[in-house]
TIKOLPA-731862 format. One record per residue (C-alpha): residue number from 0; x, y, z negated. Coordinates in steps of 0.1 Angstrom, whole numbers, plus 5000, padded with zeros to 4 digits. Layout:
REM TIKOLPA-731862
+-----+------+-------+------+
!   i ! east ! north !   up !
+-----+------+-------+------+
! NUM !    X !     Y !    Z !
...
+-----+------+-------+------+
***
This chain:
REM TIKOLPA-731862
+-----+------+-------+------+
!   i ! east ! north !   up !
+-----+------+-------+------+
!   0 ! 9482 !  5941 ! 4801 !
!   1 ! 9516 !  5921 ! 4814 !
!   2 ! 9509 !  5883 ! 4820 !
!   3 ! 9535 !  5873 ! 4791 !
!   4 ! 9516 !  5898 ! 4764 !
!   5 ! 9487 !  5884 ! 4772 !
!   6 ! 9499 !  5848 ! 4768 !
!   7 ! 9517 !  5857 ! 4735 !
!   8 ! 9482 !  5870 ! 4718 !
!   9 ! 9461 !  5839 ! 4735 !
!  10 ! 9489 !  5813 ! 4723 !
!  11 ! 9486 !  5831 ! 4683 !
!  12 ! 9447 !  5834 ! 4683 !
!  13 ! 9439 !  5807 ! 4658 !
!  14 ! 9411 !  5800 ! 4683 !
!  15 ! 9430 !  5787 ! 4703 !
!  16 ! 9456 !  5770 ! 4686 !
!  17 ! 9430 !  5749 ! 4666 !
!  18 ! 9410 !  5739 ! 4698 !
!  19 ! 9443 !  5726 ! 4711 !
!  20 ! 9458 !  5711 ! 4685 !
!  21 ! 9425 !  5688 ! 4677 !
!  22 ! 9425 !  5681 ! 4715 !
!  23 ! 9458 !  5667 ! 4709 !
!  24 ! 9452 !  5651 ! 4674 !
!  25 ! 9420 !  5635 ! 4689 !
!  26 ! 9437 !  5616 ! 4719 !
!  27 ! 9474 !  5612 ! 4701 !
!  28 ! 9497 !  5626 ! 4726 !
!  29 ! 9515 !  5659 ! 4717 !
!  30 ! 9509 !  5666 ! 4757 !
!  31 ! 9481 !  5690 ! 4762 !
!  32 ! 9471 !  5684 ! 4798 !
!  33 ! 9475 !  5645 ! 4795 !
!  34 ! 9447 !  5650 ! 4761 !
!  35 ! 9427 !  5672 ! 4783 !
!  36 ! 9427 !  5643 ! 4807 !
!  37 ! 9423 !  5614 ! 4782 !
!  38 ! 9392 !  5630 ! 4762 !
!  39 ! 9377 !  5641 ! 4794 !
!  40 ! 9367 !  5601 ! 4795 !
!  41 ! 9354 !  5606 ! 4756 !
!  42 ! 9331 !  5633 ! 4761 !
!  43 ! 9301 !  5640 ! 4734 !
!  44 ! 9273 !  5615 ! 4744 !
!  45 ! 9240 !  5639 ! 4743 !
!  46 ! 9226 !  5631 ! 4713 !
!  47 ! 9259 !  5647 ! 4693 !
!  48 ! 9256 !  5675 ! 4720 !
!  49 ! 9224 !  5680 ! 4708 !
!  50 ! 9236 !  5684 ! 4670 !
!  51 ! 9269 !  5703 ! 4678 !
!  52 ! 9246 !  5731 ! 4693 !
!  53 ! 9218 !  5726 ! 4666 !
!  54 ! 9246 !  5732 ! 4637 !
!  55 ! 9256 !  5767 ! 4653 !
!  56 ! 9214 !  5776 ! 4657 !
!  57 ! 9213 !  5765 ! 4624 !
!  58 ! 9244 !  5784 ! 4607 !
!  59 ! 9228 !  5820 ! 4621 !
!  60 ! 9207 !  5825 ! 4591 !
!  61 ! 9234 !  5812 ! 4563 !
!  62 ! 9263 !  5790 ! 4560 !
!  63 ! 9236 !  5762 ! 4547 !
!  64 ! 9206 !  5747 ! 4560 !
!  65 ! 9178 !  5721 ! 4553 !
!  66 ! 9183 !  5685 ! 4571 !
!  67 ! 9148 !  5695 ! 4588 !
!  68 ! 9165 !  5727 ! 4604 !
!  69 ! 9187 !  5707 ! 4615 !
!  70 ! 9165 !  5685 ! 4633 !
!  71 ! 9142 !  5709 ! 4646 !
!  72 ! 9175 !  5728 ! 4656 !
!  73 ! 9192 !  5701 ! 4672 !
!  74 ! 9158 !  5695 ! 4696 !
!  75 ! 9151 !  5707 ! 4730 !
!  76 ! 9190 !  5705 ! 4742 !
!  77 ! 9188 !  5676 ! 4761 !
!  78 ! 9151 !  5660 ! 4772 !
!  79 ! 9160 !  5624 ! 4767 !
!  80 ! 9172 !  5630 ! 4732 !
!  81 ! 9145 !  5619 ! 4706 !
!  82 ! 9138 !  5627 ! 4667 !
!  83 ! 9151 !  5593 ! 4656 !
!  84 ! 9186 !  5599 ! 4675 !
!  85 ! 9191 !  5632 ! 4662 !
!  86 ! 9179 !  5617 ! 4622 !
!  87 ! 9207 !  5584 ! 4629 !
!  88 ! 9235 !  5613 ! 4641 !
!  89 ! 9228 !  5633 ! 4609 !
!  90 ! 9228 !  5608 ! 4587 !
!  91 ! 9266 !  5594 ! 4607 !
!  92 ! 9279 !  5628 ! 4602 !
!  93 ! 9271 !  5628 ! 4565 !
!  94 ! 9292 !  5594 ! 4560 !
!  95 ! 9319 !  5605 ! 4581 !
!  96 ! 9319 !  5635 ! 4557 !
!  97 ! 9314 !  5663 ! 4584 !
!  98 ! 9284 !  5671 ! 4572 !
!  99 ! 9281 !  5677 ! 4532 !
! 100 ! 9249 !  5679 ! 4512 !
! 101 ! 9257 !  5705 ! 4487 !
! 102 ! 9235 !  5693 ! 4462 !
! 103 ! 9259 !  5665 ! 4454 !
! 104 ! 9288 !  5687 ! 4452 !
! 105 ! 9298 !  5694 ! 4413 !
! 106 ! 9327 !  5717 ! 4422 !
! 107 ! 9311 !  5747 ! 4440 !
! 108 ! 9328 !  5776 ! 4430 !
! 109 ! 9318 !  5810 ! 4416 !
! 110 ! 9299 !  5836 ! 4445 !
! 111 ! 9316 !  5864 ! 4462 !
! 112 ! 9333 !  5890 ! 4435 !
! 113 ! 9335 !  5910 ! 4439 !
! 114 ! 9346 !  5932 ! 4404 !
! 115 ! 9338 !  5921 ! 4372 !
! 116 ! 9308 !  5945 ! 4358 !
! 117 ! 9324 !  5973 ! 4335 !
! 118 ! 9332 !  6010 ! 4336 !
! 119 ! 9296 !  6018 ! 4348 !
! 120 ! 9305 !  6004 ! 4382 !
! 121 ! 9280 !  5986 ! 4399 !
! 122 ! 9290 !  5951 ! 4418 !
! 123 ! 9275 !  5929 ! 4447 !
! 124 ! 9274 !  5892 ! 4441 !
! 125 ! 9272 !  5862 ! 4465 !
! 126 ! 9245 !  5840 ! 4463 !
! 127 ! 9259 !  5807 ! 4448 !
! 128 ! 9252 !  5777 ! 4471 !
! 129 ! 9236 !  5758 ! 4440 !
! 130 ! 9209 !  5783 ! 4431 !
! 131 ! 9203 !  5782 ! 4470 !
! 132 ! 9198 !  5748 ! 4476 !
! 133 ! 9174 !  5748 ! 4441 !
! 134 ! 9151 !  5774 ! 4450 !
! 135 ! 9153 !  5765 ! 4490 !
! 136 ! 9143 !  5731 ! 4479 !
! 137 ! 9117 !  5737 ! 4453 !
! 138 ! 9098 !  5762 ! 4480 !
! 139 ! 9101 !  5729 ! 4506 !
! 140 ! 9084 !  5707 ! 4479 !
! 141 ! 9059 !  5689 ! 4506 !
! 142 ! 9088 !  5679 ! 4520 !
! 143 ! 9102 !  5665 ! 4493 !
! 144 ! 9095 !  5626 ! 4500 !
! 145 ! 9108 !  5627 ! 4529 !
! 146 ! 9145 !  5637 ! 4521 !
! 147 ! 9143 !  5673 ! 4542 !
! 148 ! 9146 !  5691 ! 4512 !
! 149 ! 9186 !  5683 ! 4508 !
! 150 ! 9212 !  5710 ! 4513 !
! 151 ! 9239 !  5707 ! 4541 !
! 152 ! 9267 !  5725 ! 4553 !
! 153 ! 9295 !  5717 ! 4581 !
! 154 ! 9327 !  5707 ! 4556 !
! 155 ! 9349 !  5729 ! 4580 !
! 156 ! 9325 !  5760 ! 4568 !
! 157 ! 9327 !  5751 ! 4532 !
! 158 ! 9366 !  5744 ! 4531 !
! 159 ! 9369 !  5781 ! 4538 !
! 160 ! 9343 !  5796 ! 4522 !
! 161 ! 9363 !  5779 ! 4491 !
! 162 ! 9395 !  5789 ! 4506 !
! 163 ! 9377 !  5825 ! 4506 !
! 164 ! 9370 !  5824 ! 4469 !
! 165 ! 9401 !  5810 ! 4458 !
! 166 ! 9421 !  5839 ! 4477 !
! 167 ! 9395 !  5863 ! 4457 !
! 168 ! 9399 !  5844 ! 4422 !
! 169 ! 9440 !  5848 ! 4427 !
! 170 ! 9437 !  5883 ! 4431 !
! 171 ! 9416 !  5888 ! 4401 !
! 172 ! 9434 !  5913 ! 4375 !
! 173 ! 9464 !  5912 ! 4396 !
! 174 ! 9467 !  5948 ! 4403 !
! 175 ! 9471 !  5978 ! 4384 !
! 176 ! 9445 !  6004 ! 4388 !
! 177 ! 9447 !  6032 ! 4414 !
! 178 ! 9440 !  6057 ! 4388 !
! 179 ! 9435 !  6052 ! 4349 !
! 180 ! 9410 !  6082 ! 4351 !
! 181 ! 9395 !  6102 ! 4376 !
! 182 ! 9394 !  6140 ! 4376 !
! 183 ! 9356 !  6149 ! 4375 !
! 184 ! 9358 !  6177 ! 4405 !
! 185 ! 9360 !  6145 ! 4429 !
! 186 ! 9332 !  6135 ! 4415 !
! 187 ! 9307 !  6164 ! 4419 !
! 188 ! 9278 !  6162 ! 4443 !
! 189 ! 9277 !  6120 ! 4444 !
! 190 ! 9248 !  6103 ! 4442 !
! 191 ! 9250 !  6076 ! 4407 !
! 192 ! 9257 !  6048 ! 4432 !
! 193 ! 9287 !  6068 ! 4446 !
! 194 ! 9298 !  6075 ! 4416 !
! 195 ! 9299 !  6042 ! 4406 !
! 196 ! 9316 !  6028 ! 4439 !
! 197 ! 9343 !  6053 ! 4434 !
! 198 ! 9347 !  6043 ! 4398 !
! 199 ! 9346 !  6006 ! 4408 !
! 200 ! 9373 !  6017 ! 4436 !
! 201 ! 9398 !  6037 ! 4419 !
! 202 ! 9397 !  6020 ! 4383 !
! 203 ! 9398 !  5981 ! 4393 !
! 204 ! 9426 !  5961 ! 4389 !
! 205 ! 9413 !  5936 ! 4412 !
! 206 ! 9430 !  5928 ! 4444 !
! 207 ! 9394 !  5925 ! 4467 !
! 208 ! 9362 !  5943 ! 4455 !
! 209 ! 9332 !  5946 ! 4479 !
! 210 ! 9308 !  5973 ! 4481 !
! 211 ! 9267 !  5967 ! 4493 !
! 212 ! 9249 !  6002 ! 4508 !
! 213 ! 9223 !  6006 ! 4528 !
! 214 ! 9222 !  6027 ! 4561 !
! 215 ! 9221 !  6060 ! 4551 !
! 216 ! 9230 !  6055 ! 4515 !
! 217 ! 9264 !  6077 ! 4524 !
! 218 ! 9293 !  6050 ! 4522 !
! 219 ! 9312 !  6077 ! 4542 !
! 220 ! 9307 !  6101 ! 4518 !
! 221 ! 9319 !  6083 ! 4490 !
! 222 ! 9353 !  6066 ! 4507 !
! 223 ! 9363 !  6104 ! 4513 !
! 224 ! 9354 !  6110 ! 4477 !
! 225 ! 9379 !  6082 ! 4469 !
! 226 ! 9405 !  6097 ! 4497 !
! 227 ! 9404 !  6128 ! 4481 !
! 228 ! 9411 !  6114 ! 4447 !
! 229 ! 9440 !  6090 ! 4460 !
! 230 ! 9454 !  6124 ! 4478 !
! 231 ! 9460 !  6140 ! 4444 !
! 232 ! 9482 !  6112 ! 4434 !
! 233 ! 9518 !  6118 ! 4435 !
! 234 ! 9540 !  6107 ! 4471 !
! 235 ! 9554 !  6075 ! 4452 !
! 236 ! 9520 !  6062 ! 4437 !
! 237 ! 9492 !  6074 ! 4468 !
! 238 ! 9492 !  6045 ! 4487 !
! 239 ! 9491 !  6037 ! 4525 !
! 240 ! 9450 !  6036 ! 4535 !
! 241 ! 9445 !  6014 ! 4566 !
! 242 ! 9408 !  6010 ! 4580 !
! 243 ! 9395 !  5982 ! 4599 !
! 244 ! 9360 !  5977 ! 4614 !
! 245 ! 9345 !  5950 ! 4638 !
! 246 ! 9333 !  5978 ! 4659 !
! 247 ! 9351 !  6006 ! 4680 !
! 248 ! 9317 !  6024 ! 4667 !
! 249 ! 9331 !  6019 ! 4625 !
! 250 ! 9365 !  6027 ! 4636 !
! 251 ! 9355 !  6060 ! 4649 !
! 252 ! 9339 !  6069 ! 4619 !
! 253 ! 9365 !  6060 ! 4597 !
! 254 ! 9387 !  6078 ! 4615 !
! 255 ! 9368 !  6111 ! 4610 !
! 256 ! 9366 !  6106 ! 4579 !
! 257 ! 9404 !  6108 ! 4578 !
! 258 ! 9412 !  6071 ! 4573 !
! 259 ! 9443 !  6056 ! 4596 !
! 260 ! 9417 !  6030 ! 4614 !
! 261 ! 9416 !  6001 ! 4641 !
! 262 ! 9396 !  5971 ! 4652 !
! 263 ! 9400 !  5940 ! 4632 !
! 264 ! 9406 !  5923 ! 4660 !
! 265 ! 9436 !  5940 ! 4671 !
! 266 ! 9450 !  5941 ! 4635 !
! 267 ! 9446 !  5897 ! 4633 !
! 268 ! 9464 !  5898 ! 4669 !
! 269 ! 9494 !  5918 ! 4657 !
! 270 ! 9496 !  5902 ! 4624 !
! 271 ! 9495 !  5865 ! 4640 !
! 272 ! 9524 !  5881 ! 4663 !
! 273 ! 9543 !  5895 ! 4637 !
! 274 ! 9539 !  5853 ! 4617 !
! 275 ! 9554 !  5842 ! 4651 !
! 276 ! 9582 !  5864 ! 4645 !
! 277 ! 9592 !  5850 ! 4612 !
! 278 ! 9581 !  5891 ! 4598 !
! 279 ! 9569 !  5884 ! 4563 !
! 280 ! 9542 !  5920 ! 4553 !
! 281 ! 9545 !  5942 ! 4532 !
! 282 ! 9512 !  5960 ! 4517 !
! 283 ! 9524 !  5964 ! 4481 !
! 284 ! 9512 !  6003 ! 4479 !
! 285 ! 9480 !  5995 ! 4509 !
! 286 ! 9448 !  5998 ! 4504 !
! 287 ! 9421 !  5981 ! 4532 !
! 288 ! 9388 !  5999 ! 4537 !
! 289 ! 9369 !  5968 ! 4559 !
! 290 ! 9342 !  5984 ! 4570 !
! 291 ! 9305 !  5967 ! 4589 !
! 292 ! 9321 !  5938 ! 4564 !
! 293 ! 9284 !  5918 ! 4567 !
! 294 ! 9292 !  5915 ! 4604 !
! 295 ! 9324 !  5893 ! 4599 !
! 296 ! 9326 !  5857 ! 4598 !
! 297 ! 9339 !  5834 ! 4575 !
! 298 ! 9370 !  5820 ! 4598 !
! 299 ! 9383 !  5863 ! 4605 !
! 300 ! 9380 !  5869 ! 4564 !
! 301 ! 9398 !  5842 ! 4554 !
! 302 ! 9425 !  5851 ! 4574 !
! 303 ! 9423 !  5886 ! 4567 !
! 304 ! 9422 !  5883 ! 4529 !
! 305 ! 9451 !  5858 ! 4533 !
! 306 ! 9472 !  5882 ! 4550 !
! 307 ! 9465 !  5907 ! 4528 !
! 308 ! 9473 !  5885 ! 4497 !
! 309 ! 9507 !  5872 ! 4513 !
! 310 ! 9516 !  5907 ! 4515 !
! 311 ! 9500 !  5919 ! 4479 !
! 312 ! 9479 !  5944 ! 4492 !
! 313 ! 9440 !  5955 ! 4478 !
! 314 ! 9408 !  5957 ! 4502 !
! 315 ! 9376 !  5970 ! 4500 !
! 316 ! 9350 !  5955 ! 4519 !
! 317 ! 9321 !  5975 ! 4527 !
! 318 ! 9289 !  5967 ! 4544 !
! 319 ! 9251 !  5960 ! 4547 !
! 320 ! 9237 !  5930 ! 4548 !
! 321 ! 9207 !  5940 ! 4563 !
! 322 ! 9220 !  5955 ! 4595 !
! 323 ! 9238 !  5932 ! 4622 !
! 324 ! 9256 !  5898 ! 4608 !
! 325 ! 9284 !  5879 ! 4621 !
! 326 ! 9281 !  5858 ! 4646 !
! 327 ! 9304 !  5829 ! 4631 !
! 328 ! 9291 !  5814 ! 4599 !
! 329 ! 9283 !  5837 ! 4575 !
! 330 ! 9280 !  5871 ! 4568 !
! 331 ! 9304 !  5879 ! 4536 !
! 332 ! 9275 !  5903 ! 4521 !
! 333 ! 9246 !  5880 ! 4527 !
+-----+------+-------+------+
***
C-alpha cells in the first residue's frame, strides 16, 4: 500500500483520532509531539494502571459489571498494588463520573430493537441494563452489605450504547416497507423461524431490525429467500444489497449467496475517507445485511448505524450470540 494511502486511512481511523486528540486535550497544546512529551511526565501511577486494565477484563462478559469484578479484575497487574488502593481508585472514578453505577441512573433507555412484534415476525431484544443490575444484584445478596452488589459501567461505553439506541429509535417507522406482501413461492420450504425473519425483513418499515439464529439454524438460507423476493421487485424499487461481515470467512459466504459483500472494516475506512472529502452518502434505495453482528463492538456500530442513518439507508444485523463476541465492549446480540 503507498506510504500516503496508508497515512490517509490511519489519520481517519477514529482510533486514532480520539487517542490524539485527548493526548492533546489532556496537556493543552494543540502540538502532538510536544503533548506526547508533556504527559510522558504524567503517566498512570499503578494503581489506575491496575483499574484501566481491570475495566477491559471486566467489559469481556458485558458492557456492565459488579464493583467486586472490578476489584478482583483490577488485581494481579502490578504486585505492590493492594485491595484498599484499587477500592479508593474506584470509588475516585465514580465522583469524577468516569465510572457510573447504573442503578442510579433514571434515564436508561429502551434495549436493542429491534422491530416492533407484529405480522407473525419474531424479534430479538436487548437486555435492558436495569433488569440487569436487579437480578445480578439480588443473585449477589451476601454481598449486599458490603456495597459489591452495585452496577457500573465506563460513561464512555454507556454514552454510545445510548447513542446506539437513539440512532435505532430515529429510524423507527421511518421507512416504507420493502414489499407490502410477499408472493408465497419465496416462501416454500422455510423453516417457521425463516419465515418469520423474511416477513420481519421485507414487511418492516423500520430503518434497523436485527435478527438472533443459532449456528446451523440456516440464516443463509433465509437472506437468499429474501434476495429472491427483493429480485422480483421492479428496477426502480429493488434496492442496492451491500453485505458486510467482521470476518473474510462471513464475507465469503455472503458472497455465495449472491450478496455484493466486504469486510466492515474496509467499508468504515472508505466511508471515514469519503467524510474527509466533504462526500455526503447516499443509501436511500440500500439495504445492509451485517452479518457475525454479535462479534462487533459497541464503538464500530455506532458508527456504522450512523453512517447508514446520515445516508437513509436500512440494515439488518444478523448474528449469534453464542458463537464468538466482540472484543470491544459489547456484543450488539448479547
Amino acid at each position: 500500500m503507498p506510504l500516503d494511502r496508508a497515512e490517509k486511512r490511519l489519520i481517519s481511523h477514529p482510533h486514532y483520532r480520539l487517542a490524539s486528540e485527548q493526548v492533546k486535550t489532556q496537556a493543552g497544546t494543540d502540538n502532538l509531539d510536544k503533548a506526547i512529551s508533556q504527559n510522558r511526565e504524567n503517566l498512570l501511577s499503578p494503581v489506575q494502571q491496575s483499574v484501566a486494565l481491570g475495566l477491559s477484563r471486566a467489559q469481556t462478559q458485558g458492557i456492565d459489571f459488579s464493583a467486586l469484578t472490578l476489584i478482583s479484575a483490577s488485581l494481579g497487574w502490578s504486585p505492590n498494588v493492594t485491595v484498599n488502593q484499587i477500592k479508593a481508585e474506584i470509588e475516585q472514578q465514580k465522583k469524577q463520573g468516569d465510572l457510573i453505577n447504573i442503578n442510579s441512573i433514571s434515564d436508561i433507555p429502551f434495549a436493542f430493537p429491534v422491530a416492533a412484534r407484529r405480522q407473525g415476525c419474531e424479534t430479538d431484544e436487548r437486555r435492558q441494563l436495569r433488569d440487569s443490575a436487579n437480578t445480578r444484584s439480588q443473585q449477589r445478596g451476601s454481598l449486599k452489605g458490603e456495597g459489591y452488589t452495585e452496577r457500573l459501567v465506563p460513561r464512555v461505553t454507556y454514552e454510545m450504547e445510548k447513542s446506539i439506541i437513539r440512532t435505532i429509535a430515529q429510524g423507527k417507522n421511518a421507512v416504507t416497507p420493502l414489499m407490502a406482501s410477499i408472493p408465497p413461492q419465496y416462501l416454500e420450504g422455510l423453516t417457521d423461524g425463516q419465515k418469520a425473519a423474511t416477513c420481519m425483513i421485507l414487511k418492516s418499515s423500520d430503518q434497523f431490525l436485527a435478527i438472533q439464529g443459532f449456528a446451523g439454524t440456516g440464516k443463509t438460507t433465509q437472506f437468499k429467500a429474501v434476495m429472491a423476493a427483493m429480485g422480483s421487485l421492479p428496477d426502480k424499487q429493488r434496492p442496492q444489497v451491500i453485505g458486510l461481515a467482521p470476518t473474510h470467512r462471513a464475507v465469503h459466504e455472503m458472497q455465495g449467496a449472491g450478496i455484493q459483500s466486504q469486510t466492515l472494516a474496509s467499508f468504515l475506512s472508505e466511508a471515514r475517507q469519503q467524510a474527509l472529502a466533504g462526500e455526503t452518502p447516499d443509501y436511500h434505495n440500500t439495504v445492509f445485511i451485517i452479518d457475525e453482528s454479535s462479534m462487533m463492538g459497541n464503538r464500530d456500530m455506532a458508527e456504522l448505524y450512523q453512517q447508514i442513518s446520515r445516508g437513509h439507508g436500512r440494515a439488518i444485523s444478523s448474528g449469534d450470540s453464542a458463537q464468538l463476541q466482540a472484543i470491544d465492549p459489547a456484543s450488539p446480540l448479547s
